[in-house]
C-alpha positions as a printed NumPy array, in Angstrom:
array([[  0.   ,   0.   ,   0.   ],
       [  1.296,   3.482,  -0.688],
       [  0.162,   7.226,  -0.591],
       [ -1.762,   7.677,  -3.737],
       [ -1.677,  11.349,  -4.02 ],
       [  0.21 ,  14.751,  -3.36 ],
       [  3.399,  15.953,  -1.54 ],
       [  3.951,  12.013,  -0.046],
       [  3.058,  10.537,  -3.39 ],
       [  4.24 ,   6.979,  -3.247],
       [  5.53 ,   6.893,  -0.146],
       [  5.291,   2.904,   1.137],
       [  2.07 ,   2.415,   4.41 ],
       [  3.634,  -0.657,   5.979],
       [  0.525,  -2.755,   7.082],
       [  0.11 ,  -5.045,  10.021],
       [ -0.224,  -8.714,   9.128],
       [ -3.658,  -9.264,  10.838],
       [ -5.976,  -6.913,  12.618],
       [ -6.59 ,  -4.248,  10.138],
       [ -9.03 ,  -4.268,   7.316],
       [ -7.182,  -1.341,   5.121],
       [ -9.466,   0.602,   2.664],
       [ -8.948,  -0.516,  -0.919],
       [ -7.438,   2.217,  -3.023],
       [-10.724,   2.209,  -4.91 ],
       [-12.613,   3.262,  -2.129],
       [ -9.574,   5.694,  -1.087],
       [ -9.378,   6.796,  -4.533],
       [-13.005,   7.614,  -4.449],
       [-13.178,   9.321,  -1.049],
       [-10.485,  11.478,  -1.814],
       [-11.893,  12.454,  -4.83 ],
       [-15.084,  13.831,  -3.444],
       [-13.226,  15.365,  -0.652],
       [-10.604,  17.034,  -2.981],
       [-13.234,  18.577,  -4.919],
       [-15.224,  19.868,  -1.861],
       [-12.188,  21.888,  -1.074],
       [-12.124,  20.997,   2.471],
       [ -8.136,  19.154,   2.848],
       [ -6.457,  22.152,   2.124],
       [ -4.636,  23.422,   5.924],
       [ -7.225,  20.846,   7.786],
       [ -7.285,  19.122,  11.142],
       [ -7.99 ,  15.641,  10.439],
       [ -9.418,  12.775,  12.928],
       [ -8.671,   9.269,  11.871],
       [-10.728,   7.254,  14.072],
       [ -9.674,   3.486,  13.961],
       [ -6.899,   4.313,  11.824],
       [ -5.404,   0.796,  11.008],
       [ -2.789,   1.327,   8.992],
       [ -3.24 ,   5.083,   8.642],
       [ -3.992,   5.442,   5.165],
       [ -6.624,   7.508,   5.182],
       [ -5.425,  10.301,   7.715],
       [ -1.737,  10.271,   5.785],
       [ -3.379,  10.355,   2.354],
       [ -5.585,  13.772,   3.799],
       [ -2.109,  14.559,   5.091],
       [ -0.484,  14.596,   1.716],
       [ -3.73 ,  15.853,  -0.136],
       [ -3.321,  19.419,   1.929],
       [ -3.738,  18.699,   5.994],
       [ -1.888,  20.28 ,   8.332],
       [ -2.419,  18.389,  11.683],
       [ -3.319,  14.525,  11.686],
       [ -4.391,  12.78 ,  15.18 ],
       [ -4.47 ,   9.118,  14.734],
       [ -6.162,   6.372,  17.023],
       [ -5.718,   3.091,  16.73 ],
       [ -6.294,   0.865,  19.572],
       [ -4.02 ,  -2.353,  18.079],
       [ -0.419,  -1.902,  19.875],
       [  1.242,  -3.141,  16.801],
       [ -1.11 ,  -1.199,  13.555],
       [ -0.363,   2.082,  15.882],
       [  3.409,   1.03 ,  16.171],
       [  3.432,   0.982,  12.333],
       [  1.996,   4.451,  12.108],
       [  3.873,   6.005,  14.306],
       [  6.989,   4.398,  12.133],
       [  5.558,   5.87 ,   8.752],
       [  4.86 ,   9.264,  10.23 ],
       [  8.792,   9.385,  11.017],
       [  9.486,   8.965,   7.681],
       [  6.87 ,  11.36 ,   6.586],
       [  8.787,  14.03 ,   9.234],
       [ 11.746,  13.394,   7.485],
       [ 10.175,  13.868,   4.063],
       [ 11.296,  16.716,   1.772],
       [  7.599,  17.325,   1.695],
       [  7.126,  17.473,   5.335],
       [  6.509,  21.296,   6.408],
       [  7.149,  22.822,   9.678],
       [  3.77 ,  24.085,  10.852],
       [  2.026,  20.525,   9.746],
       [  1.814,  18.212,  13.108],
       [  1.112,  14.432,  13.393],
       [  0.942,  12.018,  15.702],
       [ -0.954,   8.209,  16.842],
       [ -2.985,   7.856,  20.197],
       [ -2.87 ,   4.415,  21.259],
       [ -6.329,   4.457,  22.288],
       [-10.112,   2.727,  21.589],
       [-11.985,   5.367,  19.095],
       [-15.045,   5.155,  21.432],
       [-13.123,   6.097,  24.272],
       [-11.003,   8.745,  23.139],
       [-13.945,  10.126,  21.544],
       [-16.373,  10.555,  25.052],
       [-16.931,  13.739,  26.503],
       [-15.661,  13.034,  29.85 ],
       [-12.217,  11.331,  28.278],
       [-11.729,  14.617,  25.868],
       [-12.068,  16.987,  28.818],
       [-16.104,  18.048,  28.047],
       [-15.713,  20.284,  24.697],
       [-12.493,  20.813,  22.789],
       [-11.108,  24.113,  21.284],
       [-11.542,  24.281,  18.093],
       [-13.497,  21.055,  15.923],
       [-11.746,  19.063,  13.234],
       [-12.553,  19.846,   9.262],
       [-12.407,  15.89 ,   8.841],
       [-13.254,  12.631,  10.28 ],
       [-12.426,   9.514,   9.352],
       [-14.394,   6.675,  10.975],
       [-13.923,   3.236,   9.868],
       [-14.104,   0.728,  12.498],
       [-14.149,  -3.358,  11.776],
       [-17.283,  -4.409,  10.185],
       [-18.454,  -6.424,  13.638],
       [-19.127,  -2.463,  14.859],
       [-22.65 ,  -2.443,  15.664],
       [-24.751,   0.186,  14.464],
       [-25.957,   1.292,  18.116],
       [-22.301,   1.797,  19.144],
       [-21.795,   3.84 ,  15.596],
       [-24.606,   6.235,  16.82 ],
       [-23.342,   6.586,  20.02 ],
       [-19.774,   7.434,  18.623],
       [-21.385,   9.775,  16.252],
       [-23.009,  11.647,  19.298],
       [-19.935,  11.81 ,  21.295],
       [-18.045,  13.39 ,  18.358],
       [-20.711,  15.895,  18.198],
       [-21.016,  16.439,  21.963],
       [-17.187,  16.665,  22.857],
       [-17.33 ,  19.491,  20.383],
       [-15.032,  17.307,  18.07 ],
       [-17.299,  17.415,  15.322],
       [-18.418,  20.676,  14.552],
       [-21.176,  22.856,  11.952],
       [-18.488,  22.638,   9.176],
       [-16.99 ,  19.349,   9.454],
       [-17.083,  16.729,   7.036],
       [-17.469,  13.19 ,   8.571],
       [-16.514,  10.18 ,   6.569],
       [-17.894,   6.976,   7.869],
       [-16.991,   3.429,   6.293],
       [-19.07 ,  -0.062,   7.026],
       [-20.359,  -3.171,   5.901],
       [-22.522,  -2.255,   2.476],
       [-25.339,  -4.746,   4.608],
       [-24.988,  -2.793,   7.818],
       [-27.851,  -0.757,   8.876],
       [-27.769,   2.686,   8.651],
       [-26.676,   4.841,  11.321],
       [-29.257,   7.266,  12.994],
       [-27.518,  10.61 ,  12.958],
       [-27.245,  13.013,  15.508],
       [-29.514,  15.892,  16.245],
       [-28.526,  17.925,  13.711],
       [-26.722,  16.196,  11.657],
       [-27.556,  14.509,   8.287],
       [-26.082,  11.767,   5.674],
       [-25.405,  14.003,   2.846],
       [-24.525,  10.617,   0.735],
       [-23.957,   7.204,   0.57 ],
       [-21.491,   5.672,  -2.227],
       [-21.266,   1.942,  -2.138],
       [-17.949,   0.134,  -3.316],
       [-18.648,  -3.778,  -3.202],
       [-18.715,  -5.183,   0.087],
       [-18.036,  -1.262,   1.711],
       [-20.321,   1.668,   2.283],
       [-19.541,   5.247,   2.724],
       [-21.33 ,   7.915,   4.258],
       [-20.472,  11.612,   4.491],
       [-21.822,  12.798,   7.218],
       [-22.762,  16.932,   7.545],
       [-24.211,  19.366,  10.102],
       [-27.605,  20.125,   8.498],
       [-27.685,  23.904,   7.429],
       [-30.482,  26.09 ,   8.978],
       [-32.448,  27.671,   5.929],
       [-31.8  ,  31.67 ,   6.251],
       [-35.308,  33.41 ,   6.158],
       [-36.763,  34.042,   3.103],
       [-34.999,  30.797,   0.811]])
């Protein structure tokens, strides 16, 4: 697997040898390609939420991000991205304002209110959520809710959520909306969006 895209074009994602279900570069291909032309990479903070090998949140990385927080809970997978953000660092690409780093960590827990210390600063532009396919929907929802409640997820962010094409979908949020649903084979993806209030008069 390698960085598809960008300033780390082709730069190698060394992948654990169980324990990680890695998005197929279709899918990757195709996420990044609605993302790109939404305009909403450029200087982001990204989220990668069961990060695996990382691909996703080093691909948004090399597609424009500035600052990438990582959580895997697999001692190993977040070993491995820890190891290929070094390399990144030391990258001709790398730039000295852009920021990464892995939080060994369970995506549900990291992502509670209490655990996050009740709401955070300022809300990342992008989410990544793509936990094994065994998640169950009712633990998806509540994930979704802590994101929103913690303050992680904000009006203008941009969640992308992978699953099981068979899964049920998620109930959103208050608030908050499946903007659309792309299906790649056995994989579904969801981008997820604050709903806008209509202004008066529209």
């Amino acid at each position: 697997m390698r960085v598809i895209s960008g300033r780390f074009k082709g730069v190698a994602l060394t992948t654990p040898k169980t324990g990680t279900r890695p998005t197929t570069d279709r899918t990757k291909e195709a996420i990044f390609s609605r993302l790109d032309s939404w305009g909403v990479l450029d200087d982001a903070r990204v989220l990668d939420l069961f990060a695996g090998t990382g691909a996703l949140g080093i691909e948004a990385l090399s597609r424009g991000a500035r600052e990438l927080i990582a959580v895997e809970a697999n001692g190993p997978a977040a070993a491995l991205i820890a190891k290929t953000l070094t390399v990144l660092k030391h990258h001709r690409a790398w730039e000295s304002d852009m920021v990464a780093r892995v939080i060994k960590a369970k995506a549900e827990k990291y992502a509670a209110p209490a655990i996050s210390g009740s709401v955070v600063a300022h809300a990342f532009d992008v989410i990544f959520i793509d936990p094994p396919y065994a998640f169950e929907t009712e633990a998806c929802e509540r994930l979704l809710s802590d994101l929103v409640d913690s303050g992680m997820a904000g009006e203008r962010t941009v969640i992308v959520l992978e699953r099981s094409a068979r899964s049920d979908e998620p109930t959103m949020p208050a608030g908050w909306e499946i903007g659309e649903r792309r299906d790649y084979g056995e994989t579904a993806v969801f981008y997820l969006e604050a709903v806008v209030p209509a202004i008066d008069g529209e």
